[in-house]
C-alpha positions as YAML, in Angstrom:
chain: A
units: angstrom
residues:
- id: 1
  name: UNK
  ca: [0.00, 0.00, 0.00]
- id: 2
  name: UNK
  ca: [1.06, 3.69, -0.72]
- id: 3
  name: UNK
  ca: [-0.28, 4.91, 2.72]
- id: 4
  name: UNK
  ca: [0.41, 3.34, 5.61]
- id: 5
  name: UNK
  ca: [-2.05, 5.72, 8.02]
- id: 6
  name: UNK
  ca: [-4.63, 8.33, 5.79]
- id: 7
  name: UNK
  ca: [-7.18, 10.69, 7.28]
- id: 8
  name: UNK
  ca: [-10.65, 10.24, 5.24]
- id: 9
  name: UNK
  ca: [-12.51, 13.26, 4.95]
- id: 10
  name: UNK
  ca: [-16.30, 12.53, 4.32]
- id: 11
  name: UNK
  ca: [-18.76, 15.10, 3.53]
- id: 12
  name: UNK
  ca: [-21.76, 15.40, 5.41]
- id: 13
  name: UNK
  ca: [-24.14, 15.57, 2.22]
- id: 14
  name: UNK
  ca: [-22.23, 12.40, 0.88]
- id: 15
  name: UNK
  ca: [-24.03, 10.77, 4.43]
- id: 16
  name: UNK
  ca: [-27.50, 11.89, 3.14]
- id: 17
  name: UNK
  ca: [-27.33, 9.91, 0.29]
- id: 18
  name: UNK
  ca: [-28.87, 10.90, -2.73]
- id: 19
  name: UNK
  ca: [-30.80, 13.78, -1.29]
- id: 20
  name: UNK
  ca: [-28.24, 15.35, 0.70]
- id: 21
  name: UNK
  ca: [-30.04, 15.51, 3.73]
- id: 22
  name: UNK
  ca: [-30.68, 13.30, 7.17]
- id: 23
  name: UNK
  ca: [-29.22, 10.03, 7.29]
- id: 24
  name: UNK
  ca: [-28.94, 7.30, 4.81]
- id: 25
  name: UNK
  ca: [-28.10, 4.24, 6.28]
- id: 26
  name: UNK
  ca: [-27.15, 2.55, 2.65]
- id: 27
  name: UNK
  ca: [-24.63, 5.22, 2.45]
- id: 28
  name: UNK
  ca: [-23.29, 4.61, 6.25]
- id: 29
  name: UNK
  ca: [-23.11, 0.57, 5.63]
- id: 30
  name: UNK
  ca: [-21.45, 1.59, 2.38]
- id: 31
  name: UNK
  ca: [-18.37, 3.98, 3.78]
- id: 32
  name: UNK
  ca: [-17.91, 1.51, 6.82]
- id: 33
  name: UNK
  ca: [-17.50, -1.09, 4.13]
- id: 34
  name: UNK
  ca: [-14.98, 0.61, 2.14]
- id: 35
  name: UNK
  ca: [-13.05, 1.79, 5.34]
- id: 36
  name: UNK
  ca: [-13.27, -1.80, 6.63]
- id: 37
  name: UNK
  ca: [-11.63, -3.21, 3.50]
- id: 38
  name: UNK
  ca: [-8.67, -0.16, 4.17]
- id: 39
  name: UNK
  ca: [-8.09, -1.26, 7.97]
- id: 40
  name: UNK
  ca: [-8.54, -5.48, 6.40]
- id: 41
  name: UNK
  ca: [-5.02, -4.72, 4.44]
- id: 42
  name: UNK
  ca: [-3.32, -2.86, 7.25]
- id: 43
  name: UNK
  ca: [-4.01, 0.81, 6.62]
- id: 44
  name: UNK
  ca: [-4.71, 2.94, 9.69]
- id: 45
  name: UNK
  ca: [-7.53, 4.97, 8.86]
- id: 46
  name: UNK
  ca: [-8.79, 7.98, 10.43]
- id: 47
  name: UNK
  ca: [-12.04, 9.71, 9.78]
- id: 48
  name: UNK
  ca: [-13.70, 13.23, 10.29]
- id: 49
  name: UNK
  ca: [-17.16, 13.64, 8.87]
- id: 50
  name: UNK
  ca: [-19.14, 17.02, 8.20]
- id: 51
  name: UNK
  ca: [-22.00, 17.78, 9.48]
- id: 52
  name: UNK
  ca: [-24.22, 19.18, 6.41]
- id: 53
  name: UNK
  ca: [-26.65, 16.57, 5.89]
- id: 54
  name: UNK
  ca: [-27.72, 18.02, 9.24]
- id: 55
  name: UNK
  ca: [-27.03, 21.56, 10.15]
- id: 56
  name: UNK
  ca: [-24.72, 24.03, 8.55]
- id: 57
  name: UNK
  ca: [-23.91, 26.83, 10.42]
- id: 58
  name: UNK
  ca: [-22.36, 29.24, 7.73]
- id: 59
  name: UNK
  ca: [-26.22, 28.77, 5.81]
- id: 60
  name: UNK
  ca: [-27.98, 29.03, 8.83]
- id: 61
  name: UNK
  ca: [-26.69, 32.69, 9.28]
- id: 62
  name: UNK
  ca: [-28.97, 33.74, 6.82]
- id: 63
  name: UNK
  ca: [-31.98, 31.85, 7.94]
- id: 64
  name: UNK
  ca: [-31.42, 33.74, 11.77]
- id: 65
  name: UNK
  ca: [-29.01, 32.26, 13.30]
- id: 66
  name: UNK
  ca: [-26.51, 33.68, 15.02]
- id: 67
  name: UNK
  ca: [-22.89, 32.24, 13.67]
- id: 68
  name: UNK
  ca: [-21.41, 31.20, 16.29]
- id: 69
  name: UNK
  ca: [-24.32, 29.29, 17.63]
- id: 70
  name: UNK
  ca: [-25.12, 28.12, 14.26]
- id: 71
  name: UNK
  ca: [-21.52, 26.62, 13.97]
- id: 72
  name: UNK
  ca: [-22.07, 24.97, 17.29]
- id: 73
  name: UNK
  ca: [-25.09, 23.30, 15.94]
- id: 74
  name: UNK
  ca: [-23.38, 22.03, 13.00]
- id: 75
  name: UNK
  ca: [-20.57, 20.72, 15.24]
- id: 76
  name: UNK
  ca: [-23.30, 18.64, 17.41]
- id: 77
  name: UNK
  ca: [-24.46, 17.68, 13.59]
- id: 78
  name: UNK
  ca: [-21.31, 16.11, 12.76]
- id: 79
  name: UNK
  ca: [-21.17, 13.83, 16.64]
- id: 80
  name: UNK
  ca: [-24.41, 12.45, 15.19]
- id: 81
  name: UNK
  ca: [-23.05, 11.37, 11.88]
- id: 82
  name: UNK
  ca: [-19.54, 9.96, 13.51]
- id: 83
  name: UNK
  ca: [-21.93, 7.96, 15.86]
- id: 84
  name: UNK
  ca: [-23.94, 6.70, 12.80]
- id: 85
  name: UNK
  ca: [-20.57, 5.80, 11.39]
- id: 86
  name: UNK
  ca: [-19.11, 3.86, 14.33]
- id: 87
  name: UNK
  ca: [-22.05, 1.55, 14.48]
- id: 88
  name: UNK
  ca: [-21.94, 0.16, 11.05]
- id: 89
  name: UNK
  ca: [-18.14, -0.53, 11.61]
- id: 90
  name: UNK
  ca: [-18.81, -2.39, 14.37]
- id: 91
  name: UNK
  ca: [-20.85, -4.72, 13.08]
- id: 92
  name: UNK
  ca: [-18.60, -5.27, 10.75]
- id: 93
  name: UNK
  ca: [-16.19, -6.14, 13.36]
- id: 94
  name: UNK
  ca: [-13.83, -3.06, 13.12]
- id: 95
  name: UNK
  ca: [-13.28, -1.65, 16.51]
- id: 96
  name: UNK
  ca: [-14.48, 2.40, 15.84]
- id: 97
  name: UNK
  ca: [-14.15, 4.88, 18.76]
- id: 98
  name: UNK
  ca: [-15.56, 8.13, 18.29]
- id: 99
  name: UNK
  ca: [-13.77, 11.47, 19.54]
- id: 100
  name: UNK
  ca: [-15.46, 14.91, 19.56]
- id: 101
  name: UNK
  ca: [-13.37, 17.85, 20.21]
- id: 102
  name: UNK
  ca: [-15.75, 19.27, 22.73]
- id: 103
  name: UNK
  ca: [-16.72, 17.30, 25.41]
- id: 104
  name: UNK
  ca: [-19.80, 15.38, 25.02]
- id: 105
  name: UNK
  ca: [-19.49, 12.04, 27.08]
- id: 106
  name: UNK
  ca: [-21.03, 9.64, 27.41]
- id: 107
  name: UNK
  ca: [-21.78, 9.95, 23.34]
- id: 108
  name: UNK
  ca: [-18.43, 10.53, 22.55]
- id: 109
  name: UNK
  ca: [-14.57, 10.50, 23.85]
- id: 110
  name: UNK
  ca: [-13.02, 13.73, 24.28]
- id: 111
  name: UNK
  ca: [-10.20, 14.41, 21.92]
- id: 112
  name: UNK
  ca: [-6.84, 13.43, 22.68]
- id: 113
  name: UNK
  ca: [-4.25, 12.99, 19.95]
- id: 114
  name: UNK
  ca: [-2.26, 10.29, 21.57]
- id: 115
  name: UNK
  ca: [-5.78, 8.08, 22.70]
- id: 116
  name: UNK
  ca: [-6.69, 8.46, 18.85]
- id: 117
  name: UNK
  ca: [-3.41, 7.65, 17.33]
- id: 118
  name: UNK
  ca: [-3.30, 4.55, 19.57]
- id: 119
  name: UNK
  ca: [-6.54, 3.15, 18.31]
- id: 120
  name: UNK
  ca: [-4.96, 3.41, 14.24]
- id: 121
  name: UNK
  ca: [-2.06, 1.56, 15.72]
- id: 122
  name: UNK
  ca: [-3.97, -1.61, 17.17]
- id: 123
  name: UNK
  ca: [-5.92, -1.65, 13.77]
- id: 124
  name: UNK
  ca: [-8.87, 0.47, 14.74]
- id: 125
  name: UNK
  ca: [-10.40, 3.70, 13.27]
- id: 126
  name: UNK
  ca: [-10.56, 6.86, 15.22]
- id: 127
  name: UNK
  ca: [-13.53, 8.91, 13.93]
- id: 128
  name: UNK
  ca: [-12.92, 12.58, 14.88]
- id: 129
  name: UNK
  ca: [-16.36, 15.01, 15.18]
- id: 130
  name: UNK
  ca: [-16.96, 18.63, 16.25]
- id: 131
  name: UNK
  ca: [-14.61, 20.21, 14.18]
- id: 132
  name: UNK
  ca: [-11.82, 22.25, 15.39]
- id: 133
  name: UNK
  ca: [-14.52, 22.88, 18.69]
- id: 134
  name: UNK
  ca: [-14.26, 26.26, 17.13]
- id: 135
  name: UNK
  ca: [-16.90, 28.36, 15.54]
- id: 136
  name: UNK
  ca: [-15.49, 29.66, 11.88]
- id: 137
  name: UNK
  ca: [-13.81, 26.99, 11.07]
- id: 138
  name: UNK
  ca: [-14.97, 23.88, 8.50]
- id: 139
  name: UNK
  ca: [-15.01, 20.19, 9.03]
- id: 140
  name: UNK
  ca: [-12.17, 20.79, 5.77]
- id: 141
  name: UNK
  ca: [-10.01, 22.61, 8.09]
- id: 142
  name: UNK
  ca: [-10.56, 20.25, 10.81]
- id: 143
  name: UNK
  ca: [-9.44, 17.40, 8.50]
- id: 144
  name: UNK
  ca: [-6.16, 19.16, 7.92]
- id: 145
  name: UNK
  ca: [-5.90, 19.78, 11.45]
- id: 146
  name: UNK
  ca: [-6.40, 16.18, 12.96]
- id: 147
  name: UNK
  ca: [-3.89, 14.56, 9.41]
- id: 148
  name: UNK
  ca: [-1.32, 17.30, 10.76]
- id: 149
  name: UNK
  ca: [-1.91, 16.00, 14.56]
- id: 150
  name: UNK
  ca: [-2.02, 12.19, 13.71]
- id: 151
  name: UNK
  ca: [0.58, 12.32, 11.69]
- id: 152
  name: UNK
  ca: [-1.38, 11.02, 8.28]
- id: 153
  name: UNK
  ca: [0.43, 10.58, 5.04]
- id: 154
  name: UNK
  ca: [-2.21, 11.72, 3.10]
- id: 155
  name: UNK
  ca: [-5.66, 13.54, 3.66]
- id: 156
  name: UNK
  ca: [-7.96, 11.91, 1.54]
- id: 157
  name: UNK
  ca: [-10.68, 13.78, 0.10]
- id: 158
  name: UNK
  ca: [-13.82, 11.75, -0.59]
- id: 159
  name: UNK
  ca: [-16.53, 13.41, -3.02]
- id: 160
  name: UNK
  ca: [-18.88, 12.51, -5.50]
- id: 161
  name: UNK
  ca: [-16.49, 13.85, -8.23]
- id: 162
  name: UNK
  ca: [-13.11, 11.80, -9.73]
- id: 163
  name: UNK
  ca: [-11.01, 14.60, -9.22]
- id: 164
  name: UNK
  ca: [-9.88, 18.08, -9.38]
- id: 165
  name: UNK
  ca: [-11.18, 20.04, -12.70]
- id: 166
  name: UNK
  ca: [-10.88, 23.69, -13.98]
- id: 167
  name: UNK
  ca: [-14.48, 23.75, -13.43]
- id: 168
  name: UNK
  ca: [-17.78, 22.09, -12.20]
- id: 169
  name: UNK
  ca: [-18.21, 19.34, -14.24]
- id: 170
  name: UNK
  ca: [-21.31, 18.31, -13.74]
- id: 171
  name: UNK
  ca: [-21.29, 22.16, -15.25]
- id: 172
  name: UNK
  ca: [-19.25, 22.46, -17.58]
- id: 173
  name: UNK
  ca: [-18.57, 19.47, -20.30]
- id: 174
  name: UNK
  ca: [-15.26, 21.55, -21.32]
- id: 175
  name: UNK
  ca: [-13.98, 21.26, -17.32]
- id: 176
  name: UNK
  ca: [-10.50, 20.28, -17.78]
- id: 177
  name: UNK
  ca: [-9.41, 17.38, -14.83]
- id: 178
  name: UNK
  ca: [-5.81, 18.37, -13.10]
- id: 179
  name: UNK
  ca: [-4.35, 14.36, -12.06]
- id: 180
  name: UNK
  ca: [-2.18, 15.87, -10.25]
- id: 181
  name: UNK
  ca: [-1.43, 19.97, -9.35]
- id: 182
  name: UNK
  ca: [0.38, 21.93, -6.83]
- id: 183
  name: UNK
  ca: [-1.47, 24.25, -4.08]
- id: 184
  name: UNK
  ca: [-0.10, 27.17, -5.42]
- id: 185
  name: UNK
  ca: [-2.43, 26.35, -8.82]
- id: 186
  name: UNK
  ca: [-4.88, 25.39, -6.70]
- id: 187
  name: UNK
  ca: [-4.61, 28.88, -5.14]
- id: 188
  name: UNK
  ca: [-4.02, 30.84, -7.72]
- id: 189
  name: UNK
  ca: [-7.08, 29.51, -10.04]
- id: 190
  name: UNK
  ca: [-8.96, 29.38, -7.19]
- id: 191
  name: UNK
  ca: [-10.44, 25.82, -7.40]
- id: 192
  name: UNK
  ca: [-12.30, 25.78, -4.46]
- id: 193
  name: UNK
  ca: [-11.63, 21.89, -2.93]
- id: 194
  name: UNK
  ca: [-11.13, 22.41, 0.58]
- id: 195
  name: UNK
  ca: [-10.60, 26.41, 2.35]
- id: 196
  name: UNK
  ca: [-7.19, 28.31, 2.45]
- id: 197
  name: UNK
  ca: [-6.90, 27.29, 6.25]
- id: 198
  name: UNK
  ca: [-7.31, 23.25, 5.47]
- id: 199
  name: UNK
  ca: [-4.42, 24.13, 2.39]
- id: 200
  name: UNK
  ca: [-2.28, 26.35, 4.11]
- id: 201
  name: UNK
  ca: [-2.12, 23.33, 7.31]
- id: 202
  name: UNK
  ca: [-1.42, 20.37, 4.29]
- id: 203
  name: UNK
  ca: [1.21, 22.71, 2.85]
- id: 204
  name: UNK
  ca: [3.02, 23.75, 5.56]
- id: 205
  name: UNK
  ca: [3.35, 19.94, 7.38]
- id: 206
  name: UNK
  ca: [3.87, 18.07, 3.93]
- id: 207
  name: UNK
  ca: [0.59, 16.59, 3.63]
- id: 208
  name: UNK
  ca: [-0.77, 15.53, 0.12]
- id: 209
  name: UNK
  ca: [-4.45, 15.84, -0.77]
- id: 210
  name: UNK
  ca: [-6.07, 13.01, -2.60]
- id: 211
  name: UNK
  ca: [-9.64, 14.31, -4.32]
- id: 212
  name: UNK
  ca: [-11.30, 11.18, -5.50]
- id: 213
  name: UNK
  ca: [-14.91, 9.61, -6.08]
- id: 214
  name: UNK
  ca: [-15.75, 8.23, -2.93]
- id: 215
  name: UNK
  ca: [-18.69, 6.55, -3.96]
- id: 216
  name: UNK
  ca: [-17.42, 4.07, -6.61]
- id: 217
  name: UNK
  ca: [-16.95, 0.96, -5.10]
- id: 218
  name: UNK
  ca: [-13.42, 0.19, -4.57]
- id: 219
  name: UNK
  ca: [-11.93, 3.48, -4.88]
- id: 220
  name: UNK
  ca: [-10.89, 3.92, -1.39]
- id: 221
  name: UNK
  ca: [-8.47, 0.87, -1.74]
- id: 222
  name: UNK
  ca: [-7.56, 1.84, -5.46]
- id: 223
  name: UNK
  ca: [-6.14, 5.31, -4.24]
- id: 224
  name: UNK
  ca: [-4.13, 3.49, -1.03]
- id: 225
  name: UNK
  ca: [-3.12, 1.20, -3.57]
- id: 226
  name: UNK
  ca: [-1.33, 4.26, -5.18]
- id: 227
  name: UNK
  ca: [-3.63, 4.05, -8.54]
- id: 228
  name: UNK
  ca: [-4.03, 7.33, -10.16]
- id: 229
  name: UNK
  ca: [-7.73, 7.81, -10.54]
- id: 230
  name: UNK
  ca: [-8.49, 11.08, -8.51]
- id: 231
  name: UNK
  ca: [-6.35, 14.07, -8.43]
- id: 232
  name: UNK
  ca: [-2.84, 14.79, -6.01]
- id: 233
  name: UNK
  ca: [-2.41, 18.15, -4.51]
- id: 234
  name: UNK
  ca: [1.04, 17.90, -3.83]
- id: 235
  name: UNK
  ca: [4.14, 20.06, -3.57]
...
């Protein structure tokens, strides 16, 4: 395998299933068995999933809601979907312990790098919820921040699309797809994957983004496998 420990970034719509919204359990049996087939080969897998299929704070600002309380809620949103997550792995037999960076025992553990990095050594997967336990920042950045922490080789972005493009495909037939780029292009063409904060964390500690389809069977083990079929942000 390419990777020997990954952090898996999962989108909170991608949990919603085909509607983007609430909780598809198809979709949750699905991702556990992907990440199950990772942790069957020896990868150490990691998880943090948004919260979007739930709550969103930055969208709820303009509905009333004040941001900061509105990012809390989306923070309690992703705890929910982690939870959802740890159950199907563990009937598949993969021991799943779920962190949350604010406390919220007895539902979940509270963060602690070293607790989470010894789960991905005894061949179990740490799934990582609330965020930073900061309003303002995104689930993306959060991601960065827990690869950076738990010393990933690789932040893998999960998404509906095969890859990095010059523009929405599913927008534009003409998009152009990037197998592999640097941040700086990413930055300066502004393809908006994950938020400057998430980028500027990867770049600075080393840490390659993998953008891939998430949802084609297979794929997860494809990309650890070092097959080129999403895009590399990469130095």
């Amino acid at each position: 395998m390419k990777y020997k420990r990954v952090l898996l970034k999962l989108s909170g719509e991608s949990i919603g299933g085909s509607d983007g919204y609430g909780i598809d359990q198809e979709r949750l049996s699905y991702y556990a068995h992907e990440i199950h087939n990772a942790v069957s080969v020896g990868v150490q897998v990691a998880v943090v999933v948004g919260g979007g299929n739930i709550f969103r704070g930055l969208e709820g600002t303009g509905k009333g809601f004040d941001r900061v309380k509105g990012d809390q809620m989306g923070m309690l949103a992703t705890i929910i979907n982690s939870i959802g997550l740890s159950v199907f792995l563990k009937k598949m037999g993969v021991d799943a312990e779920v962190f949350s960076s604010t406390p919220a025992e007895p539902y979940a553990r509270y963060y602690n790098r070293d607790a989470a990095v010894e789960i991905l050594n005894r061949g179990g997967v740490s799934i990582i919820a609330g965020g930073t336990g900061n309003p303002f920042f995104t689930t993306d950045s959060a991601s960065a921040l827990r690869a950076a922490e738990t010393g990933a080789g690789a932040l893998l972005k999960g998404t509906r699309v095969d890859g990095v493009y010059s523009a929405d495909p599913e927008k534009d037939p003409k998009a152009v797809k990037y197998p592999r780029l640097s941040f700086e292009k990413v930055l300066d063409d502004n393809l908006r994957i994950m938020d400057q904060t998430a980028f500027t964390i990867c770049r600075e500690n080393r840490i390659p983004i993998v953008v891939f389809d998430v949802n084609k069977k297979g794929n997860l083990l494809r990309v650890l496998n070092g097959e080129e079929i999403g895009s590399v942000v990469c130095d």
